[in-house]
ZAVEX-752816 format. One line per field, with one value per residue (C-alpha): residue in one letter; x, y, z. Coordinates in steps of 0.25 Angstrom, whole numbers, plus 5000, padded with zeros to 4 digits. Layout:
! residues N
residuo: A,...
east: X,...
north: Y,...
up: Z,...
//
This chain:
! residues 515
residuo: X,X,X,X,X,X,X,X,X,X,X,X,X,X,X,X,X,X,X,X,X,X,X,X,X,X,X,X,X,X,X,X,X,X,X,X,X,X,X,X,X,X,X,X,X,X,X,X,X,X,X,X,X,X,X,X,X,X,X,X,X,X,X,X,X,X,X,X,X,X,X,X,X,X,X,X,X,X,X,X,X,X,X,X,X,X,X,X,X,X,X,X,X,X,X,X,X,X,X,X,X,X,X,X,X,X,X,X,X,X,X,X,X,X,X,X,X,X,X,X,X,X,X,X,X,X,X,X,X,X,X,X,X,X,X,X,X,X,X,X,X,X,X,X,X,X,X,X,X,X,X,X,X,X,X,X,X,X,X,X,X,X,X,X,X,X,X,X,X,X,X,X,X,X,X,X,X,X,X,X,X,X,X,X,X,X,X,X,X,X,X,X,X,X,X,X,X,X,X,X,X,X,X,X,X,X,X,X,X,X,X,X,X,X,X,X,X,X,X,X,X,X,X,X,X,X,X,X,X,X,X,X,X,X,X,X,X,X,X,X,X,X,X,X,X,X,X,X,X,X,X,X,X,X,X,X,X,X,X,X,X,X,X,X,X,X,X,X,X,X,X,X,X,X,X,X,X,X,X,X,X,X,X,X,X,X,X,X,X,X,X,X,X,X,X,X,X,X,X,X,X,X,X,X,X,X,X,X,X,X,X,X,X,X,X,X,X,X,X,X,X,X,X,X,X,X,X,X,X,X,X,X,X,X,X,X,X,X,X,X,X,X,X,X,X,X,X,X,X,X,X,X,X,X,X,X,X,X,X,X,X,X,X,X,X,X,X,X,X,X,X,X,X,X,X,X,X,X,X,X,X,X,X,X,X,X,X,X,X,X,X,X,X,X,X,X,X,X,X,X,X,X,X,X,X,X,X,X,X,X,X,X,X,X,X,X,X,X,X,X,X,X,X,X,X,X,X,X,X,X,X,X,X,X,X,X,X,X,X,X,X,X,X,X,X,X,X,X,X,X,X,X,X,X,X,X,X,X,X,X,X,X,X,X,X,X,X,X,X,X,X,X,X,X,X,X,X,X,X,X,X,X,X,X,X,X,X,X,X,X,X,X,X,X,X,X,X,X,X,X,X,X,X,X,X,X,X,X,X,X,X,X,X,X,X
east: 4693,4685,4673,4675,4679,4667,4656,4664,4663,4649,4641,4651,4655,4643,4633,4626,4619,4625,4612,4617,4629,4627,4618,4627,4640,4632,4638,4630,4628,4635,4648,4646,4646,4659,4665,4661,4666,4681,4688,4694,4689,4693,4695,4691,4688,4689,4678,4686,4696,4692,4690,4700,4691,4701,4712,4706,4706,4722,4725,4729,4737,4746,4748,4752,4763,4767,4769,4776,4784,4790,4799,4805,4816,4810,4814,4807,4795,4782,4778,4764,4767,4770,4759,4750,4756,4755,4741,4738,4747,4744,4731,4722,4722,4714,4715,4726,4740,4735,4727,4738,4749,4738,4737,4751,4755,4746,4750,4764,4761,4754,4765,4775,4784,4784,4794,4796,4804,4817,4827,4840,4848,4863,4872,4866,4868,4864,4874,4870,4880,4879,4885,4890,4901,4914,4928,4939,4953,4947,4937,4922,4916,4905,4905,4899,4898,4895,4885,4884,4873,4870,4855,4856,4867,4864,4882,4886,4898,4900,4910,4913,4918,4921,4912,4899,4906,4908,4920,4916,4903,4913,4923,4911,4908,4921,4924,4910,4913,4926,4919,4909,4917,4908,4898,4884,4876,4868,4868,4857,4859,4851,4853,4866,4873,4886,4878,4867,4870,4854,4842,4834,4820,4814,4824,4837,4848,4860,4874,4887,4898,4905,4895,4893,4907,4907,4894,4901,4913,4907,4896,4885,4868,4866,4852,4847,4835,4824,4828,4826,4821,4832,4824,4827,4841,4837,4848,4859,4850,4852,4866,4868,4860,4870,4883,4878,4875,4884,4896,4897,4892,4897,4905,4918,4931,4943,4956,4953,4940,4948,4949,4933,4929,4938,4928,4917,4920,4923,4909,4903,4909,4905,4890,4892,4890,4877,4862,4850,4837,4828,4841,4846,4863,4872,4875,4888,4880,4872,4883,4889,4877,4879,4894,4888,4882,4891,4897,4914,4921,4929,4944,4947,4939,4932,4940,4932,4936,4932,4940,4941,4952,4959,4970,4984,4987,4997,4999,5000,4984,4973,4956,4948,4934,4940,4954,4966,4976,4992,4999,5015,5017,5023,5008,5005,4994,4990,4976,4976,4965,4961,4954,4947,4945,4938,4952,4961,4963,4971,4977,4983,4989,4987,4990,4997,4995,4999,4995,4985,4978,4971,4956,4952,4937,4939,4937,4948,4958,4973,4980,4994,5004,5017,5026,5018,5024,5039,5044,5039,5044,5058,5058,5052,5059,5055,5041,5044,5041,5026,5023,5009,5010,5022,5014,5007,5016,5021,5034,5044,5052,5065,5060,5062,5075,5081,5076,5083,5095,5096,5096,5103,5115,5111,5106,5091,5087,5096,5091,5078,5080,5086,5074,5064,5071,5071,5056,5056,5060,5046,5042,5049,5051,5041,5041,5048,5060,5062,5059,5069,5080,5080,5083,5095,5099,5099,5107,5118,5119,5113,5107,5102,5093,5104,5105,5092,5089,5102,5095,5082,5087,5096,5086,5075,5088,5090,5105,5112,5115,5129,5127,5133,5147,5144,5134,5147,5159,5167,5170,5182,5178,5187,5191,5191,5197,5204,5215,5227,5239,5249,5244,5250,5265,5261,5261,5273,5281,5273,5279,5293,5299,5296,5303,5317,5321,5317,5308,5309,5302,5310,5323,5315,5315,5299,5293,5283,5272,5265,5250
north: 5078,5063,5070,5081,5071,5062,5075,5081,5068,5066,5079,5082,5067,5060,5072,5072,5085,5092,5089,5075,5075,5082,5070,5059,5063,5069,5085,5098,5103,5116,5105,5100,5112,5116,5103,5104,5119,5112,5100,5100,5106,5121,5124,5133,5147,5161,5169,5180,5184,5182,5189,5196,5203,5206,5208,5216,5229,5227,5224,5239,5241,5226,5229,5244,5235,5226,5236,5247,5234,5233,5245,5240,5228,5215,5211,5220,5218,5214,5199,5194,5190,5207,5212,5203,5209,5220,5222,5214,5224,5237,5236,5226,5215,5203,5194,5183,5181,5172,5181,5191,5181,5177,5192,5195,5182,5185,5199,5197,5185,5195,5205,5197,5202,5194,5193,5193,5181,5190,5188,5191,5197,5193,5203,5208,5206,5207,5211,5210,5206,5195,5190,5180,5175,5171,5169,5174,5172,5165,5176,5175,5187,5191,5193,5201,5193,5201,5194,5197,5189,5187,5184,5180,5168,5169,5169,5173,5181,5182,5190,5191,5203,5207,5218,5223,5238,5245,5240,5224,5230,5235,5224,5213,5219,5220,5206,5200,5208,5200,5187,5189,5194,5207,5217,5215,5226,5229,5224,5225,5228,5230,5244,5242,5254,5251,5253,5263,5278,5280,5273,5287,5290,5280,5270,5275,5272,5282,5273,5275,5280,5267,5260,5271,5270,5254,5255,5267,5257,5245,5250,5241,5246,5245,5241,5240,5232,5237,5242,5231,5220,5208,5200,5212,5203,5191,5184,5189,5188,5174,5173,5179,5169,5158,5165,5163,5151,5144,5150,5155,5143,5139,5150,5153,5152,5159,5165,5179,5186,5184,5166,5167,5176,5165,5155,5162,5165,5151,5148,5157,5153,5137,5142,5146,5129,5128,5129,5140,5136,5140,5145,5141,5135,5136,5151,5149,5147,5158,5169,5168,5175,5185,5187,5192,5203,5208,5222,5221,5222,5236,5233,5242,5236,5245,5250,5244,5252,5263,5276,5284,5293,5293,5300,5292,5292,5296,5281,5279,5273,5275,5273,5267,5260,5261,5252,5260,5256,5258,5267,5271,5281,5290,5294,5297,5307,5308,5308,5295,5287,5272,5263,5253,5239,5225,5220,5229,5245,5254,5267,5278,5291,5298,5288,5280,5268,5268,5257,5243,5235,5224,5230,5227,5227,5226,5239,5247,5239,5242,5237,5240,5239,5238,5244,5256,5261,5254,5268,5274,5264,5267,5280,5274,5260,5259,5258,5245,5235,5244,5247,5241,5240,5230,5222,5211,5211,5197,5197,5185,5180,5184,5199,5199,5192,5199,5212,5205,5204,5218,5223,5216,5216,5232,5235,5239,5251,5249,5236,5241,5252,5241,5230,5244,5246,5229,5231,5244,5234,5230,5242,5238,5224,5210,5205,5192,5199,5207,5195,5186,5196,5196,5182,5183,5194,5186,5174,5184,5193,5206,5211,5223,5233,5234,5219,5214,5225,5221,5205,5211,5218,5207,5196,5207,5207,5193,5197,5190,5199,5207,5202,5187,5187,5172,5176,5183,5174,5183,5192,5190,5184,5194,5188,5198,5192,5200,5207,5201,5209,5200,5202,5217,5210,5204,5219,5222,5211,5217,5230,5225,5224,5238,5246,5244,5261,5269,5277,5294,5291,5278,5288,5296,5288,5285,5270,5266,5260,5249,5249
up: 4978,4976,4979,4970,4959,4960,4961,4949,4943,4946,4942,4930,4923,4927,4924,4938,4944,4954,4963,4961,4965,4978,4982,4975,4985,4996,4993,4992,4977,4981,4984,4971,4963,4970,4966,4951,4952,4957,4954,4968,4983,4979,4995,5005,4997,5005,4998,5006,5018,5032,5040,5050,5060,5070,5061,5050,5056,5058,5044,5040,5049,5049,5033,5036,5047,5036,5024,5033,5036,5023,5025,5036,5039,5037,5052,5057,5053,5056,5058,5060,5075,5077,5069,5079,5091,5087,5083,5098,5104,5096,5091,5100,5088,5094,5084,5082,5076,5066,5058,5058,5053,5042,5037,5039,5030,5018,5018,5018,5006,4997,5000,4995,4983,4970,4961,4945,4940,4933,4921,4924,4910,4907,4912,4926,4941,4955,4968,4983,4994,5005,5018,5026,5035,5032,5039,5032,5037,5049,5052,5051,5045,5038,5022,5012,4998,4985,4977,4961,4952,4937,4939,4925,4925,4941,4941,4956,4961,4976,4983,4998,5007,5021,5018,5011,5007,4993,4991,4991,4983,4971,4972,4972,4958,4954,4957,4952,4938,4935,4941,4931,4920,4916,4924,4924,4918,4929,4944,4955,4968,4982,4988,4996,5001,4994,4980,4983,4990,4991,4985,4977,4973,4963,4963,4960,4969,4972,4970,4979,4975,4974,4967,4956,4954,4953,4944,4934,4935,4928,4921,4927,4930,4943,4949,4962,4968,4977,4992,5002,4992,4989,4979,4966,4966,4968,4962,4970,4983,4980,4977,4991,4996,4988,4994,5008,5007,4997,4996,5008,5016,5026,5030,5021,5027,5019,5021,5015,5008,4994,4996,5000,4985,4978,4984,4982,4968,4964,4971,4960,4950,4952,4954,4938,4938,4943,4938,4942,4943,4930,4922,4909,4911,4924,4929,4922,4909,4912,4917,4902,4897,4910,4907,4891,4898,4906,4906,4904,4916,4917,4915,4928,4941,4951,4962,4972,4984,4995,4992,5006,5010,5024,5032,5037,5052,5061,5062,5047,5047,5037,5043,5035,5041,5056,5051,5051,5040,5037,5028,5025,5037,5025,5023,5037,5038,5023,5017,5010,5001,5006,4995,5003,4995,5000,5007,5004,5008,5001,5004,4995,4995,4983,4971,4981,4987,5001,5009,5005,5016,5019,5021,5036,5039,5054,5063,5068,5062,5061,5047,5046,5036,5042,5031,5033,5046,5046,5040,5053,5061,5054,5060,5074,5076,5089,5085,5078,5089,5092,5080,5077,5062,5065,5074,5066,5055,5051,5049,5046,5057,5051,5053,5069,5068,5058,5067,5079,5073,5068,5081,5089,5077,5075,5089,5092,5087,5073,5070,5071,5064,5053,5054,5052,5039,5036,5037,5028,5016,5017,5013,4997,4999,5002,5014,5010,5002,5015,5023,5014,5016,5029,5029,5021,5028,5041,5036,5028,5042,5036,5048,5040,5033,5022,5021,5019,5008,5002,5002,4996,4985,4984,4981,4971,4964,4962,4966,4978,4991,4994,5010,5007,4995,4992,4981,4974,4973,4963,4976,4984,4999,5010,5021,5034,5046,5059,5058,5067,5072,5065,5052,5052,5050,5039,5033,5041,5033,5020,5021,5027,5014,5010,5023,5014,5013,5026,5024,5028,5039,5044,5041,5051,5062,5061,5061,5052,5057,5046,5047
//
């Protein structure tokens, strides 16, 4: 760079011919015309590409390799090092690796997408879901969060789920609706299965039946960005990335699904707080003008379950996705409808609601409600120490007792029968009214059915009991004690005054007997 300066300098400042200045500093005049042409060394200049004789004739067919891989999963296509050993192997390359990484490199460089920079409108959003692991109730699993994006106030709403299924689909957008406080007017999604039946000609997408149902619901225009290309939504490409690592780092601990989306929830709302890059306000100043947008929310919310239909067992059971469930053993062998929601499942009959579980998600699981068989087991008391539905069931302790008592006061058979129909009660009453009546029951000696339904309705009615007189003073307290033979002449001398005339009987010669 000195030298350029002082040629420059020379020829242009100080009025020197060019001739002169290649003898002054010892340079050729060709070298100085390219220094009065550039203020600095313009560098080595290709006039044109070099030359690749022993690659060139391979060149169609390592494009046609790299366009047809396009099509295919990115992890399993083709790297340099494979194309090399392949055209060594294949096609007698005899050249090195070098000039095929080089080729391969620039191809993929000028092959490489370019993007517009967007504006994002008020009132709009983006949806993708997310995974990641979690232990929930002691039991590392893995999670499926539902993200939802204003791009414009960039305001987040992340859910999380045991699974990645229709019904956490719908109940994400039910929840993210209220979260938000209205419904964006359109929303872009990829091409999950949940939302898309079949992608048609030109475009156009086919939805499922439960999401044309969740979009005729509220009203909202769905879009849908190109297959296989996650950059069309890159806002909530980036909340997902923010969940994983953020919220959900390092691995959550909770109790139950609800505590963690408390968590998560509170998290979203603190982000509202904080400032993005090149944007005008915090997110929270920017989701008022998002919130102005937005569609009202429907004063009804969606259903957000799977309707399926299903046939009661022999054994009083409903299948739904390999897990057996309970119902009352009145609807054995009836056609029945099972409304299956994120935790829980519900099965009806008719326009009745028959039995309500918590969802399991395991494989051939058992879930019993054990209400559902004790009139069964009524009718079968010996079943009652076998019967699985009974097994896990966590009763207090006073419920064994009280068992005991009845049949050793009743005998066997009768005071099971008894302790059956103390468990019915359950059926109409809480297990802690039920279970607060059998302690009274025990400490006034009521060792039966009659008594601790007598302590129930006692207590619902604010009334005291019947089984203990000290709660009614104004009654008379009777004394019962033995009878002694010596008692019976004090009614001889009650009587004696009254044998003054005989009597017909007495003239008769007959004896009268008092009793």
């Amino acid at each position: 760079m000195e030298l350029y300066a002082q040629v420059r300098r020379y020829v242009m400042v100080d009025h020197h011919s060019q001739r002169a200045a290649a003898a002054a500093f010892g340079i050729s005049r060709d070298m100085v015309a390219k220094m009065l042409k550039h203020a600095s060394p313009p560098g080595y200049r290709r006039s044109k590409p070099s030359a690749k004789p022993k690659l060139d004739p391979f060149i169609p067919w390592i494009d046609g390799i790299l366009e047809s891989d396009k099509k295919i999963h990115r992890k399993q296509r083709h790297t340099a090092k494979r194309l090399f050993q392949r055209l060594r192997d294949e096609h007698g390359y005899q050249g090195h690796y070098t000039a095929v990484k080089d080729y391969v490199r620039e191809k993929t460089i000028r092959s490489r997408e370019m993007f517009v920079p967007l504006v994002h409108e008020p009132g709009h959003a983006q949806v993708d879901f997310g995974e990641a692991r979690v232990v929930i109730g002691g039991v590392e699993q893995k999670g499926h969060f539902f993200s939802m994006i204003l791009p414009h106030s960039d305001a987040p709403f992340v859910m999380i789920f045991p699974r990645e299924n229709s019904e956490s689909f719908c109940q994400g957008h039910v929840d993210a609706f209220t979260f938000f406080g209205g419904v964006p007017r359109s929303i872009l999604y990829d091409n999950t299965t949940i939302a898309v039946g079949k992608i048609l000609s030109e475009g156009q997408r086919r939805r499922t039946r439960v999401f044309d149902q969740l979009v005729s619901h509220y009203l909202f225009r769905d879009r849908f960005a190109r297959p296989a290309t996650g950059n069309d939504k890159g806002n909530v490409e980036g909340l997902v990335k923010i969940a994983q690592r953020s919220f959900l780092t390092p691995i959550p601990h909770a109790e139950t699904w609800q505590v963690l989306n408390e968590r998560l929830r509170a998290q979203c709302l603190a982000r509202r707080e904080d400032y993005v890059r090149g944007a005008d306000g915090t997110i929270g100043e920017r989701l008022l003008r998002d919130q102005a947008a937005l569609l009202p929310v429907p004063a009804a919310p969606f259903d957000c379950c799977r309707i399926t239909s299903g046939r009661v067992s022999s054994q009083s059971l409903v299948r739904y996705k390999t897990n057996d469930y309970s119902v009352p053993v009145a609807f054995g062998h009836r056609q029945v409808v099972i409304k299956a929601y994120v935790h829980d499942l519900v099965i009806a009959h008719g326009s009745e609601i028959i039995a309500r579980h918590p969802r399991s998600y395991e494989r051939d699981d058992f879930i019993f409600n054990p209400l559902h068989y004790l009139a069964l087991i009524e009718q079968k008391p010996r079943s009652l120490d076998q019967a699985a539905p009974l097994q896990n069931w966590n009763l207090p302790e006073e419920f064994a007792i009280f068992r005991r008592l009845l049949e050793s006061r009743l005998g066997g058979p009768h005071g099971r029968r008894e302790f059956i129909a103390v468990l019915r009660l359950m059926e109409i009453y809480q297990l802690e009214q039920v279970h607060r009546a059998i302690q009274e029951a025990m400490a006034c000696r009521a060792f039966s059915y009659d008594g601790v339904k007598h302590l129930i309705q006692a207590a619902l009615e604010h009334r005291p009991a019947r089984l203990d007189l000290e709660h009614y003073p104004h009654l008379p307290l009777t004394m019962v004690e033995i009878t002694k033979p010596s008692d019976y002449n004090a009614l001889l001398e009650a009587i004696g005054p009254l044998r003054q005339k005989p009597t017909a009987q007495e003239s008769a010669g007959l004896e009268l007997v008092p009793c």
